[in-house]
C-alpha positions in Angstrom: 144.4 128.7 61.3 142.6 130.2 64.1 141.0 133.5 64.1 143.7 135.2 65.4 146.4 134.1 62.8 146.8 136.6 60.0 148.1 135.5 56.6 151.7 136.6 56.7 152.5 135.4 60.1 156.2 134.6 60.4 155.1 130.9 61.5 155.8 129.0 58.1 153.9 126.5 59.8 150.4 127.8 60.3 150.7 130.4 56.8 150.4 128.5 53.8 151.7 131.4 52.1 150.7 132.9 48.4 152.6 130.3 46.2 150.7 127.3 44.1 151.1 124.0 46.4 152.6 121.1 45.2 151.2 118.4 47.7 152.7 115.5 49.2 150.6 112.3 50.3 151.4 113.3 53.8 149.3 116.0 53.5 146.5 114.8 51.6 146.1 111.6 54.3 145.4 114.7 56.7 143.4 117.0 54.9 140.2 116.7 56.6 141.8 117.5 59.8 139.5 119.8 61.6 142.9 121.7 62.7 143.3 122.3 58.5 140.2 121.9 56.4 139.3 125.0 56.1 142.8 126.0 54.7 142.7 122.8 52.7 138.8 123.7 51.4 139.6 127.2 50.3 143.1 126.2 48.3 141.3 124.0 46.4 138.3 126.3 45.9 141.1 128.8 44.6 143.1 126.5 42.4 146.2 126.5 44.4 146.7 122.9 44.9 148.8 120.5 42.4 149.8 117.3 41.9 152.3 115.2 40.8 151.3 111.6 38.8 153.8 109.7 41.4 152.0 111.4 44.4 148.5 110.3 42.6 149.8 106.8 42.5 150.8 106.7 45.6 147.5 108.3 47.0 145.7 105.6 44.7 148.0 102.8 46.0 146.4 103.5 49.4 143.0 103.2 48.7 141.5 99.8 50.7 138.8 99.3 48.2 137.0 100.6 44.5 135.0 102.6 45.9 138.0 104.3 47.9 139.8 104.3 45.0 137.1 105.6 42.6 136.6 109.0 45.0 140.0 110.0 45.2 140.8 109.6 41.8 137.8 111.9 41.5 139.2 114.3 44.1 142.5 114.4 42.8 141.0 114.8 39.3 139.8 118.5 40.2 143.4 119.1 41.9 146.4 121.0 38.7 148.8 118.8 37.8 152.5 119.0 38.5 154.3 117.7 35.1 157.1 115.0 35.9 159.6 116.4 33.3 162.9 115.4 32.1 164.3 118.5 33.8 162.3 117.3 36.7 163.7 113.9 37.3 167.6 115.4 36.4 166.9 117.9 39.2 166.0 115.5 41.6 169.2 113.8 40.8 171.4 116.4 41.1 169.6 116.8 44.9 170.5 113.2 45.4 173.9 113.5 44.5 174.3 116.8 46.6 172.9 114.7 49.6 175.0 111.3 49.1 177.7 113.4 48.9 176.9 115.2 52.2 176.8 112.3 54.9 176.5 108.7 53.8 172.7 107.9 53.7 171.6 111.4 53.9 170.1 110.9 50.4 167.7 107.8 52.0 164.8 110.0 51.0 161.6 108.4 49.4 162.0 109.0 45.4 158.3 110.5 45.6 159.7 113.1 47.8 162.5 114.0 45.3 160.2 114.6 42.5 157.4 116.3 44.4 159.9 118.9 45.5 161.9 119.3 42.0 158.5 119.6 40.5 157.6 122.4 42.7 161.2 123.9 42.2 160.4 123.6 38.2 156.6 125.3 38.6 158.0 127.7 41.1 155.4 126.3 44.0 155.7 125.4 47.4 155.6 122.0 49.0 152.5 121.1 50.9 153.6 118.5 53.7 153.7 116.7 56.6 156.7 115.7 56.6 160.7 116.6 57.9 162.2 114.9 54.5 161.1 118.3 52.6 162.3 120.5 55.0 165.8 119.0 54.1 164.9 118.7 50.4 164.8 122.0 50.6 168.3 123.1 51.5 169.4 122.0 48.6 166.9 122.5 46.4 164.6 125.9 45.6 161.3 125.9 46.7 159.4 126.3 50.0 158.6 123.6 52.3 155.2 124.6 53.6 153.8 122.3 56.9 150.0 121.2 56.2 150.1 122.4 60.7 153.1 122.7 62.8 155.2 119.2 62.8 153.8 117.0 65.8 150.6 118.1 66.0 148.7 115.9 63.7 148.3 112.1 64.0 
């Protein structure tokens, strides 16, 4: 966010808005982006980050070595968690249905998406991301797809 963005700024992209943040691995890979570490320092200072087990693994899974692996469990460790409930996983199905049954293959969407976004639909968060998949989770499903920065402009 640059100094002259306000919170509240009708660009979802660059307002992370007021809501908890359930976050994708997409975002956590970019976190210390000089474009969003400040934003990503203070939500974490404030509490407002979560995370589900499957994006853990997944964050874990990526880790090239022990000691890799070691600090981000330790970083993840400090984030909330977001439960993966009964009522999470049947809500993720039900999106998947709704999306098979739109277009064939429109439900080709990574299972860790599914349940990141039902479990911020359950909690009542937002979506922390980098990544177009939640933006069309979200038309079906309730809860806000937040961009870590505007699409395109991170590596």
């Amino acid at each position: 966010m640059t100094s002259s963005d306000k919170p509240g700024d009708s660009d979802k992209n660059s307002d992370w808005g007021q809501l908890a943040l359930v976050i994708d691995t997409s975002a956590w890979m970019r976190a210390d982006h000089p474009q969003v570490i400040d934003r990503w320092s203070q939500a974490v200072r404030t509490g407002r980050l979560r995370v589900s087990s499957m994006v853990r693994l997944e964050i874990l899974y990526a880790a090239r070595d022990g000691k890799r692996f070691n600090a981000a469990a330790e970083e993840l460790s400090a984030l909330a968690a977001a439960p993966l409930t009964r009522s999470v996983l049947q809500a993720a199905e039900v999106c998947m249905r709704t999306l098979a049954h739109r277009s064939a293959g429109a439900h080709r969407i990574p299972l860790t998406d599914y349940l990141t976004a039902a479990a911020a639909q359950e909690t009542g968060a937002a979506v922390l991301h980098y990544d177009h998949d939640y933006d069309t989770l979200a038309e079906v499903m309730e809860f806000e797809s937040i961009w870590l920065a505007p699409a395109g402009s991170l590596p």
